[in-house]
N, C-alpha and C positions, 0 to 999 in steps of 0.2 A: 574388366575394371570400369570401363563406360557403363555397363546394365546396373551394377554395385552401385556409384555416386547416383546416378538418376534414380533408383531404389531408394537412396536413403535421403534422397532432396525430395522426392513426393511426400516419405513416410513422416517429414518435418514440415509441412505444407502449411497439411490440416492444422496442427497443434500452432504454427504461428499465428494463423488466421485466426484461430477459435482468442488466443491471449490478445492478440493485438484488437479484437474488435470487444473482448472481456475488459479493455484498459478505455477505449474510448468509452462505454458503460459507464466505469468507474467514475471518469471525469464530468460526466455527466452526472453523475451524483454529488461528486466533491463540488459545484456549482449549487446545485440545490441544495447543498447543507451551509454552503456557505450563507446564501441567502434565510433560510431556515433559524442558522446560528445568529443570524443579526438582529433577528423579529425574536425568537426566542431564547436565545443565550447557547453557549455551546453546550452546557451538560443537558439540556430540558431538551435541546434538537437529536441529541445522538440519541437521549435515552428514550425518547418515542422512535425514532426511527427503529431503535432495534427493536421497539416493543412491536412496531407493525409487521416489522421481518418476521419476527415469531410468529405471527398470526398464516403469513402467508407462507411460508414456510411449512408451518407442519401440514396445512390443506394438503401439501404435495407430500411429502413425506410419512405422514399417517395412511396417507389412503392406498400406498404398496406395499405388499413384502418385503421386510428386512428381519436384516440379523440381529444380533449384539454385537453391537462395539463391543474390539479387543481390549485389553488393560491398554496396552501401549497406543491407541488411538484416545483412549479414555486423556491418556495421562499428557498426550499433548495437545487433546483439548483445551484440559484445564489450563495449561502453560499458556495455550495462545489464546485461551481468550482474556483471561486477567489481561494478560498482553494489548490484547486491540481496544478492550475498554480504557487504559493509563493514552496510549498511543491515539486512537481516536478523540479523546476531548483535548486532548493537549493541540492535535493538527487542525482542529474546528477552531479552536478559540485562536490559535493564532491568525488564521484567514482568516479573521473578521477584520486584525489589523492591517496585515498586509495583503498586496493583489495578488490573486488566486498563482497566476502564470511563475509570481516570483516565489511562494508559497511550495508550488510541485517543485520547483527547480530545484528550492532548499533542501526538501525531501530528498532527491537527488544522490544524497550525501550516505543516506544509508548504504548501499550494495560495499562503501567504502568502511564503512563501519563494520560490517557483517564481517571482511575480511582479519580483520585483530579481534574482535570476538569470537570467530573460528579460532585463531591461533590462538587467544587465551583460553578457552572451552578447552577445545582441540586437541591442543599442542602444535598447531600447524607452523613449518616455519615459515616465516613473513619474508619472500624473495623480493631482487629489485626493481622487479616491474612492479609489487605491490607496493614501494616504498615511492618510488614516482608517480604512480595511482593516486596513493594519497596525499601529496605535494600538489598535485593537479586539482583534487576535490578541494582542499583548502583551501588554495587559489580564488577556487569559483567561489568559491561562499565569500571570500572575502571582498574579490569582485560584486558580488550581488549586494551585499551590504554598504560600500561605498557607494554606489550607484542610490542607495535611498538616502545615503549620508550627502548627498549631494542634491534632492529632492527636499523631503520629508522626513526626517528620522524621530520624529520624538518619541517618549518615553511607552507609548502605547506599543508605536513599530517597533521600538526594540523587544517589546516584551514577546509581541509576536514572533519576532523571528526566533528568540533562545526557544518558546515553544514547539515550534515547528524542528528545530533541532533537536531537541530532547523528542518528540516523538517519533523522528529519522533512528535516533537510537534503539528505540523500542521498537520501530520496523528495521530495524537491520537486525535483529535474534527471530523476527516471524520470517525473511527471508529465509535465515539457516532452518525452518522448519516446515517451509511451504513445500517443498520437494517431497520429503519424507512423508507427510499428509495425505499430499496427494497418490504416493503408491501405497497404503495402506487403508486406505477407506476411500468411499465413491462421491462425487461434489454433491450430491441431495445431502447426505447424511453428514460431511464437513458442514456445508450450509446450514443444517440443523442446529448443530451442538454450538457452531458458533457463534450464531444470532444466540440462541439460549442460554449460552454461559456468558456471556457480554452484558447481554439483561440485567441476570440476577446481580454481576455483580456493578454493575450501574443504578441498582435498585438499594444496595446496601445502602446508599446516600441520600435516598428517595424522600425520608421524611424531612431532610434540612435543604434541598434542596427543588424538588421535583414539583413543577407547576403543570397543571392539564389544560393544554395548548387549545385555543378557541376551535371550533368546529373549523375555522374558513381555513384552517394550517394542517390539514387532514389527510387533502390528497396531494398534499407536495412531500410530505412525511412518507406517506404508503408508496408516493410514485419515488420519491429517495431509496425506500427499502427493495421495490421492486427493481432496481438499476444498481444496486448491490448486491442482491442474490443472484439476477444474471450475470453481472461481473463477476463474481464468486464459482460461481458454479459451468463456466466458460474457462476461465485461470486455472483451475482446478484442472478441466478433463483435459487442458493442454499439458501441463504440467505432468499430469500422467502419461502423457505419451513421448513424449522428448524432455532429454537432459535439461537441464535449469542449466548448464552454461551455452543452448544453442536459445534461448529464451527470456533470459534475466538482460538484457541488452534492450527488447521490445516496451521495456518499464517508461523508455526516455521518448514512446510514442507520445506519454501523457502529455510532456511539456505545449505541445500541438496544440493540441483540444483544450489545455488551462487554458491559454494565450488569446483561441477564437472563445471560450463562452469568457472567458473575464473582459473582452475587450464588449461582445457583444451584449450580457446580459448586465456588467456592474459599470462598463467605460471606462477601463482598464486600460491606461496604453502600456503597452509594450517598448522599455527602454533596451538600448544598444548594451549598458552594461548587465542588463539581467539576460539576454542572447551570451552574451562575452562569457559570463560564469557561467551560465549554463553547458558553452560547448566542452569546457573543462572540467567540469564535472564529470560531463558524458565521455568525457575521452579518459580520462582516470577510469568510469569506469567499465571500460570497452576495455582497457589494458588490463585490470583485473579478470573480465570474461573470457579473454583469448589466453588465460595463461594456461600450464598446462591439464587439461581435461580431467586428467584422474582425480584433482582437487574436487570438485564436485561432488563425485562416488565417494572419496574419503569422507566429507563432510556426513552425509546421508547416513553414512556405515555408524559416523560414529554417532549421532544424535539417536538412533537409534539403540 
């Protein structure tokens, strides 16, 4: 029994390490986009960032061996990328309003989401530790918002935070998908289709909106893309090796990393009530993660 747990605490080691230092990545990007979205507007910074993604992307992926994507990779491409293009300008343009650290927190909300979107997708039924789960995430949010209501709240910071809300939505249906992705296709080739189908359809809007960013916005753009694709493709090969319920928990690393770059790069302070909703949030959704295991596999089974 002792050789078994030690067995299976190694063989989930690797896979934490790879997302947990895949998510400090990430927040290193969500910093440079943030700053990117302020000089350049939210839609003109995503939609060159994923245009550089694409450049540097296929370098890697043209120049190996691959297959054909399956239909069923194909077709949850398509889903998720429409997906991250609505999702990503909406979480850019709101961090422009609000500070980055309160911005991740709100995000936060999705894992919460994901769970009544399983059950309405699904059919899953919604037991009581999801139902205090989500009594907890409301909490925090509600927590985080008075805490700006009691700072700064004007009509800007509100607009921010229902954005960043409404893209916690749109990332809570890419969580019910990131599992599945990841055991059917390899992180170079996610990586690929994703930056590519986020593109085009960020380009659909190209000629009403899409300005070409002065040369000197170039290498913070390429260095955004490049701390994306390794985030990407770090998340991914973890994801492939351990369940998404011993890993969907390592999300609330981010809150860390928003906290030190928003404090050090925009002078960010960090209030008691954005900590406060945060821990509630996170504890909703730890009580979501620990419920019982097989929900997981059901999910996966059935998106599939």
């Amino acid at each position: 029994m002792t050789d078994h747990s030690a067995s299976e605490t190694g063989s989930i080691l690797l896979p934490i390490l790879a997302v947990l230092t895949g998510l400090a990545f990430f927040s290193a990007m969500d910093a440079v986009m943030k700053d990117l979205s302020i000089a350049l507007g939210a839609y003109n910074a995503v939609l060159w960032r994923y245009a550089a993604g694409v450049l540097l992307v296929s370098l890697i992926y043209f120049s190996r061996r691959r297959k054909r994507p399956s239909r069923a990779a194909m077709r949850l491409y398509l889903i998720r990328g429409v997906l991250i293009a609505v999702m990503a300008f909406l979480f850019f343009w709101g961090l422009v309003r609000v500070p980055l650290a309160e911005g991740v927190a709100l995000s936060f909300i999705a894992p919460l989401m994901a769970l009544y979107l399983a059950a309405a997708l699904l059919k899953e039924r919604i037991g009581k530790n999801a139902i205090i789960a989500s009594l907890l995430g409301i909490g925090g949010v509600v927590v985080i918002v008075l805490g700006k209501m009691g700072s700064e709240f004007g009509p800007e910071a509100q607009w921010g935070v229902a954005a960043i809300l409404l893209s916690a939505s749109a990332y809570a249906y890419n969580l019910v998908l990131q599992r599945q992705m990841a055991l059917i296709a390899g992180p170079m080739e996610i990586a690929f289709f994703q930056n590519m189908i986020v593109s085009i359809c960020l380009l659909l809007v190209a000629p009403f909106f899409a300005v070409v960013p002065a040369i000197g916005h170039w290498p913070a753009l390429t260095g955004a893309a490049a701390l994306a694709i390794v985030s990407l493709l770090l998340v991914t090969w973890g994801y492939a090796r351990a369940e998404a319920q011993y890993l969907v928990s390592l999300e609330y690393s981010a809150f860390i990393w928003a906290a030190i770059f928003g404090w050090y790069f925009f002078g960010e302070a960090l209030t008691w009530m954005t900590v406060a909703g945060t821990v509630l949030i996170v504890a909703g959704c730890l009580l979501v993660a620990w419920r019982r295991p097989k929900k997981a596999k059901t999910v996966e089974a059935a998106v599939a």
